[in-house]
C-alpha positions as MATLAB code, in Angstrom:
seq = 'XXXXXXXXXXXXXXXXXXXXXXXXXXXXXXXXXXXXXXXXXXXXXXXXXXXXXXXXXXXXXXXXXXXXXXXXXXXXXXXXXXXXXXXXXXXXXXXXXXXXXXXXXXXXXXXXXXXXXXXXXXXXXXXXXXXXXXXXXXXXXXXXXXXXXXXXXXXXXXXXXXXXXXXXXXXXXXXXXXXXXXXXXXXXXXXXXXXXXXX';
ca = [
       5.969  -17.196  -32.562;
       9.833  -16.864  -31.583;
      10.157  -14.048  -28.759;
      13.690  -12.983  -27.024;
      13.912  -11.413  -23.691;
      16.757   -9.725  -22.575;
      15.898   -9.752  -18.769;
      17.054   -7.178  -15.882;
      20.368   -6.645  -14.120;
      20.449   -9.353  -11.167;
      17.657  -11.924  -12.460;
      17.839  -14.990  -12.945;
      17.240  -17.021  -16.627;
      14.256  -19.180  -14.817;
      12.751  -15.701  -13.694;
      12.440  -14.091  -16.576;
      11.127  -17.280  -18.462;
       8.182  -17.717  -16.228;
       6.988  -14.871  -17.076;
       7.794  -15.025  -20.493;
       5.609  -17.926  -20.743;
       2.901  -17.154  -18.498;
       2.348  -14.253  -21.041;
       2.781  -16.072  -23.847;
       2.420  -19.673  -23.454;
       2.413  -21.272  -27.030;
       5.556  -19.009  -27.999;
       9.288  -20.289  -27.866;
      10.926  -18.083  -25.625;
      14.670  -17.675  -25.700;
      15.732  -15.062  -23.029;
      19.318  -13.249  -22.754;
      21.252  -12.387  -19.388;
      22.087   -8.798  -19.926;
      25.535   -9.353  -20.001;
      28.353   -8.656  -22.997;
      28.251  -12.612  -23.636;
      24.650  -12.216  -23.923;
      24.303   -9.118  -25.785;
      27.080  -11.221  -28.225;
      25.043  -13.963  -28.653;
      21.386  -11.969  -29.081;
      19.500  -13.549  -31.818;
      17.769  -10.878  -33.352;
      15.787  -12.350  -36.080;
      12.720  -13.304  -34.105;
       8.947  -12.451  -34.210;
       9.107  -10.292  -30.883;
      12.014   -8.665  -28.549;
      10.691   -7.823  -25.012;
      13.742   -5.663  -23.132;
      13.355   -4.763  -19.815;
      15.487   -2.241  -17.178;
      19.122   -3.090  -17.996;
      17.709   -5.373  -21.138;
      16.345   -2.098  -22.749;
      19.447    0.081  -22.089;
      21.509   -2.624  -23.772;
      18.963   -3.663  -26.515;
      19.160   -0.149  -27.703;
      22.538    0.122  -27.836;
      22.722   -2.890  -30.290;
      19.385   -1.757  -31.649;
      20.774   -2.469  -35.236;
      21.223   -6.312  -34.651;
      17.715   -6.972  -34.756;
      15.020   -7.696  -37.921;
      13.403   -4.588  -38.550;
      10.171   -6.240  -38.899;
      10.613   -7.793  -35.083;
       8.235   -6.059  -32.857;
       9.749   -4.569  -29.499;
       8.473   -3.990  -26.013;
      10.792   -2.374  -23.686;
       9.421   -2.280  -19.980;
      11.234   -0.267  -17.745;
      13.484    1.854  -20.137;
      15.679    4.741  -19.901;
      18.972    6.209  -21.898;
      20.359    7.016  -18.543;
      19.642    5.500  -14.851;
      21.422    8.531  -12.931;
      19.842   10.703  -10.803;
      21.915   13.556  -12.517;
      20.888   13.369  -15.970;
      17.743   14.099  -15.317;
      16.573   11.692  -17.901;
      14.179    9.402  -15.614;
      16.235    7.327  -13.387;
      16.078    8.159   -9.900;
      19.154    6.773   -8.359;
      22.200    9.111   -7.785;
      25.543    7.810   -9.257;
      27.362    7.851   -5.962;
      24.301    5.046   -4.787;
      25.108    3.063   -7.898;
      28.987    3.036   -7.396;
      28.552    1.272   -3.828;
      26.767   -0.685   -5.089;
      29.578   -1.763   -7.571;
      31.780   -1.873   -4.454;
      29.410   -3.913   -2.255;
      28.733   -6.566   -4.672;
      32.576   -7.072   -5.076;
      32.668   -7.154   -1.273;
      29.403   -9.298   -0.716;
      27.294  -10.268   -3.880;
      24.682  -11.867   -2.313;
      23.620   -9.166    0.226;
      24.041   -6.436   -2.262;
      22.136   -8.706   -4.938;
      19.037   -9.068   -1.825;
      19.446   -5.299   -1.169;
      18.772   -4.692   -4.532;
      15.855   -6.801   -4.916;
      13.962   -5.299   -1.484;
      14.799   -1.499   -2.592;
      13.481   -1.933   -6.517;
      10.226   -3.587   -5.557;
      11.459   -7.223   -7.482;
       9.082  -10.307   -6.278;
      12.186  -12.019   -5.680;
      13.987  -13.733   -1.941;
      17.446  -13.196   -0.803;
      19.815  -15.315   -3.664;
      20.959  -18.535   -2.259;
      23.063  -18.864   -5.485;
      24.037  -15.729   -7.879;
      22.161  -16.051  -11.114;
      25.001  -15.560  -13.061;
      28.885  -14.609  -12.480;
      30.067  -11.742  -10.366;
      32.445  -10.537  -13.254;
      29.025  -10.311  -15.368;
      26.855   -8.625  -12.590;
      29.870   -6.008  -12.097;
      30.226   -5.602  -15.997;
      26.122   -4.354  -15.248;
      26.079   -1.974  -13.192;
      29.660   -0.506  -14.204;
      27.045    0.512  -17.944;
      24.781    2.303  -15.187;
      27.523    3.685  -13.695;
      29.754    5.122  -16.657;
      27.504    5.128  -19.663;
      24.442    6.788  -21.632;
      22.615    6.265  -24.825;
      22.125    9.723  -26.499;
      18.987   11.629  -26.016;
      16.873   10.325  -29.147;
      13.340    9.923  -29.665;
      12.562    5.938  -29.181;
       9.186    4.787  -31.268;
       9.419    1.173  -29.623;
       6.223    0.450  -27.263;
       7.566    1.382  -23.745;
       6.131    0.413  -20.742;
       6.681    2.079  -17.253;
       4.993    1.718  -13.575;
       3.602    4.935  -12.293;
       5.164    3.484   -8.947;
       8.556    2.222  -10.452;
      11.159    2.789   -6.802;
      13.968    3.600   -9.452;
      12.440    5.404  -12.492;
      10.527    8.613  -12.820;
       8.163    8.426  -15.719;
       7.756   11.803  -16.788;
      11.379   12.616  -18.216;
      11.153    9.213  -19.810;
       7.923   10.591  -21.926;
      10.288   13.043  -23.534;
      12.417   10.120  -25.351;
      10.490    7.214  -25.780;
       7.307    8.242  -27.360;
       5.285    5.427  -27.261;
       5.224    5.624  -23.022;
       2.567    3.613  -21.333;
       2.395    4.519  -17.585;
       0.697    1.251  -16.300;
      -1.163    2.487  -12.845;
      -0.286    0.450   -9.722;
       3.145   -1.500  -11.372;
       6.486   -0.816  -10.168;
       9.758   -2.084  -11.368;
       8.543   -6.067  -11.525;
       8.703   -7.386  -14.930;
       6.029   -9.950  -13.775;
       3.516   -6.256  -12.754;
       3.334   -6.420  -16.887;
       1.790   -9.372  -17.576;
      -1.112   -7.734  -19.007;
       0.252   -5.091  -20.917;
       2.682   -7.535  -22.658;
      -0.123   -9.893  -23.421;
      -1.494   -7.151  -25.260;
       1.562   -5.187  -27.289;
       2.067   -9.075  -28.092;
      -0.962   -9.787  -29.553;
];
């Protein structure tokens, strides 16, 4: 079984791909910064395409490049992460422009920042996981950017204690919604419920 990841804003390759193969051990796991070089290079004719947070924004924007008969999991999804659209995310666009700012000024600090505030099993970066130009290039999507409102039929997973998205507006677009009790933003809280939409 061939399954691509296209992991969250921030994380690092080797993050992602533990956890891609502690859910599915026996699989070949490629996984995809979400980046524009990454989004470039997406392979999309695999068995399985697990998106998640900034993954599933950008996966559905090049929904198209994919095999049809490739099943997707998005965890963590949403068409728009502002506050103001009122469409599930929970953080206002003012918040997500310093953030832009402060991880031109200090990546590292806004990168740990990020990690404590979203719930992410993750310590302080001693390195960036991947260039500054492609972490700004990130959040500048979240800042700027929306999919339009459309119904989504991919299986959708959400944390009914996710620190950055509200899961009832999300039920409106992605129809599919699990609400997984007790998981926040973590793409490792899933392990269970990707084991299964896997399967």
């Amino acid at each position: 079984m061939r399954v691509s990841w296209i992991g969250g804003w921030g994380l690092p390759e080797h993050y992602t791909r533990g956890i891609a193969e502690s859910v599915l051990p026996q699989a070949e796991h490629t996984v995809y910064l979400p980046t524009q070089a990454g989004m470039d290079s997406l392979d999309g004719d695999c068995d399985a395409l697990v998106a998640y947070s900034l993954g599933t924004f950008l996966y559905l924007r090049e929904a198209k490049k994919v095999a049809p008969q490739c099943k997707i999991v998005l965890v963590a999804p949403f068409g728009d992460f502002r506050l103001e659209s009122g469409r599930g995310g929970k953080t206002q666009t003012t918040k997500v422009r310093f953030l832009l700012r402060w991880l031109r000024r200090d990546p590292r600090a806004a990168l740990a920042d990020f990690y404590h505030r979203s719930g992410l099993n993750l310590p302080a970066p001693e390195d960036l996981p991947y260039a500054v130009e492609d972490l700004s290039w990130g959040i500048e999507q979240l800042a700027e950017t929306e999919l339009p409102v459309a119904i989504h039929e991919e299986v959708a997973l959400v944390g009914d204690a996710d620190a950055l998205l509200a899961h009832a507006p999300l039920a409106e677009e992605f129809s599919r919604l699990e609400v997984v009790s007790g998981a926040g933003h973590d793409l490792g809280d899933f392990r269970k419920e990707l084991r299964d939409a896997l399967s």
